[in-house]
C-alpha positions as a printed Julia matrix, in Angstrom:
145×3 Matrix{Float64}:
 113.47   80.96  124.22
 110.81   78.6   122.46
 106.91   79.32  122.4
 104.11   76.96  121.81
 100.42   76.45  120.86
  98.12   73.69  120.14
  95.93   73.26  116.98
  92.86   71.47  117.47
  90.64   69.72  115.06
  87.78   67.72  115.43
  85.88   66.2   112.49
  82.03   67.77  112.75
  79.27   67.59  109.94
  79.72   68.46  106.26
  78.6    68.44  103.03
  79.37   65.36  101.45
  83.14   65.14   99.91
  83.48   68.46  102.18
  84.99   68.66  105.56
  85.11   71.44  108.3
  87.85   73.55  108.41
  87.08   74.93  111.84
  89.54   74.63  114.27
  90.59   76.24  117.73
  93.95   77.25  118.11
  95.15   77.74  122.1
  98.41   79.55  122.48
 101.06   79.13  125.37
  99.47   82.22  127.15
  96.38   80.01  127.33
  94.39   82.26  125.0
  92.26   80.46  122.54
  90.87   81.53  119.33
  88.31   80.0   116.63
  90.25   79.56  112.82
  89.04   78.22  110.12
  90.45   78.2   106.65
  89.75   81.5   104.61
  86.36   81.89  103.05
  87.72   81.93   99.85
  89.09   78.59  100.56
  85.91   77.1   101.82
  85.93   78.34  105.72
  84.28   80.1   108.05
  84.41   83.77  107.84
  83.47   84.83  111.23
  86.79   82.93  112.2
  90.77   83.97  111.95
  92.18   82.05  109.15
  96.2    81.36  108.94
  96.49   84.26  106.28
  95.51   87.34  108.41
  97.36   85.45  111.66
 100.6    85.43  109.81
  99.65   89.37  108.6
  98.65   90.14  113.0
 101.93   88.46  113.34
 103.96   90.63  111.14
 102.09   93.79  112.29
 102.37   93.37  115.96
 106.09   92.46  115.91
 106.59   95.79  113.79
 104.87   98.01  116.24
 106.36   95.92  119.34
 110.28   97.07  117.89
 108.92  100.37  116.56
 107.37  101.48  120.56
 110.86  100.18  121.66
 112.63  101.95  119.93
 110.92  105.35  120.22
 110.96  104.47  123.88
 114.54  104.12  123.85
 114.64  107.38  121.75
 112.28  108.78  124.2
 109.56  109.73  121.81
 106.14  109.01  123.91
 103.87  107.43  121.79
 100.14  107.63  122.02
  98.58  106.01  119.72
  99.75  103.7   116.64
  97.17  102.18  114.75
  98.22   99.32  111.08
  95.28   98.69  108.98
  97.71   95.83  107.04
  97.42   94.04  104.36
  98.29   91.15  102.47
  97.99   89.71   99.11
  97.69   86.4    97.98
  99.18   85.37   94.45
 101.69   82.74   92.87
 105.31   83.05   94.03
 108.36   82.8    91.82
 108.13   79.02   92.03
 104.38   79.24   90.98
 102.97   78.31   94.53
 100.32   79.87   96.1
 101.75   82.0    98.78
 101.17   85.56  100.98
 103.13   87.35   97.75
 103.36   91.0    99.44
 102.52   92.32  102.76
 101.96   96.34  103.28
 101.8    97.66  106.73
 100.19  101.23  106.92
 101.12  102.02  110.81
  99.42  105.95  111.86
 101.84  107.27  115.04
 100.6   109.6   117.14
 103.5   110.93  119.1
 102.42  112.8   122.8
 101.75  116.7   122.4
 105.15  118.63  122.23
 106.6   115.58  120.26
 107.31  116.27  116.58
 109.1   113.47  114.48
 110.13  114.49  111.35
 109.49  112.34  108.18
 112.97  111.48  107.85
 113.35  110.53  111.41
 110.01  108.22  111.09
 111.55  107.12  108.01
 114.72  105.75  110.13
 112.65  104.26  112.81
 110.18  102.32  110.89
 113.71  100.53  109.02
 114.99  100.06  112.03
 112.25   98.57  113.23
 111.71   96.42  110.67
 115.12   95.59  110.26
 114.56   93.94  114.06
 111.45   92.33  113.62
 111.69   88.78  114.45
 108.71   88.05  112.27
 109.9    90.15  108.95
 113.54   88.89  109.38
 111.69   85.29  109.14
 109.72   85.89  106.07
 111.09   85.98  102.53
 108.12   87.68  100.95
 107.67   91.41  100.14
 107.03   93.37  103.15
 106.81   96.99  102.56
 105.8    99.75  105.24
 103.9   102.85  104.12
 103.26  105.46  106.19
């Protein structure tokens, strides 16, 4: 299984010395999106920049294995909502990289469903445990719920 996307920059007015860091990014599904870099980083703020894609990526793969397993579990889920975040800081080599990533996931199970904490507990390490995106990254990932 392979997936693909297409980056696509254009060169476009700038300061002088400065360049644009808009770009569009159009994913296999056909889906397009306007990035830039992060504002921080001299881009455009109204646009995704790779730092929060890499954090959607993370959080959707997390609560993608998390709703399978509770489906498998047969725990009816009705809601799960991440406000994630990420932090930005020097890694052990001294590069700038995402240094920690915190996922804060709020499950509402269906009405007659109670999940203990420990049982939570158990699924969210599962689940993270088979995450395709956390078993490719090699920074801090921790999931607080």
């Amino acid at each position: 299984m392979g997936f693909k996307l297409m980056v696509n920059w254009q060169t476009s007015p700038a300061e002088e010395g400065e360049f644009c860091r808009d770009h569009s990014i159009t994913f296999g599904s056909g889906q397009t999106i306007q990035a830039s870099a992060a504002p921080d980083y001299k881009g455009n703020a109204q646009n995704v920049n790779p730092e929060e894609s890499l954090l959607a990526a993370l959080s959707s793969c997390h609560m993608l294995t998390f709703l399978t397993i509770a489906h498998l579990k047969r725990l009816n889920v009705t809601s799960y909502i991440d406000n994630a975040t990420a932090e930005l800081g020097k890694n052990e080599a001294g590069k700038l990289a995402i240094i920690k990533m915190v996922l804060n996931p709020k499950i509402v199970f269906a009405d007659g469903i109670n999940v203990d904490h420990e049982t939570l507990e158990k699924i969210h390490e599962k689940a993270h445990a088979n995450c395709f995106i956390a078993n490719t990254l090699a920074t801090d990932i921790q999931i607080k719920f």
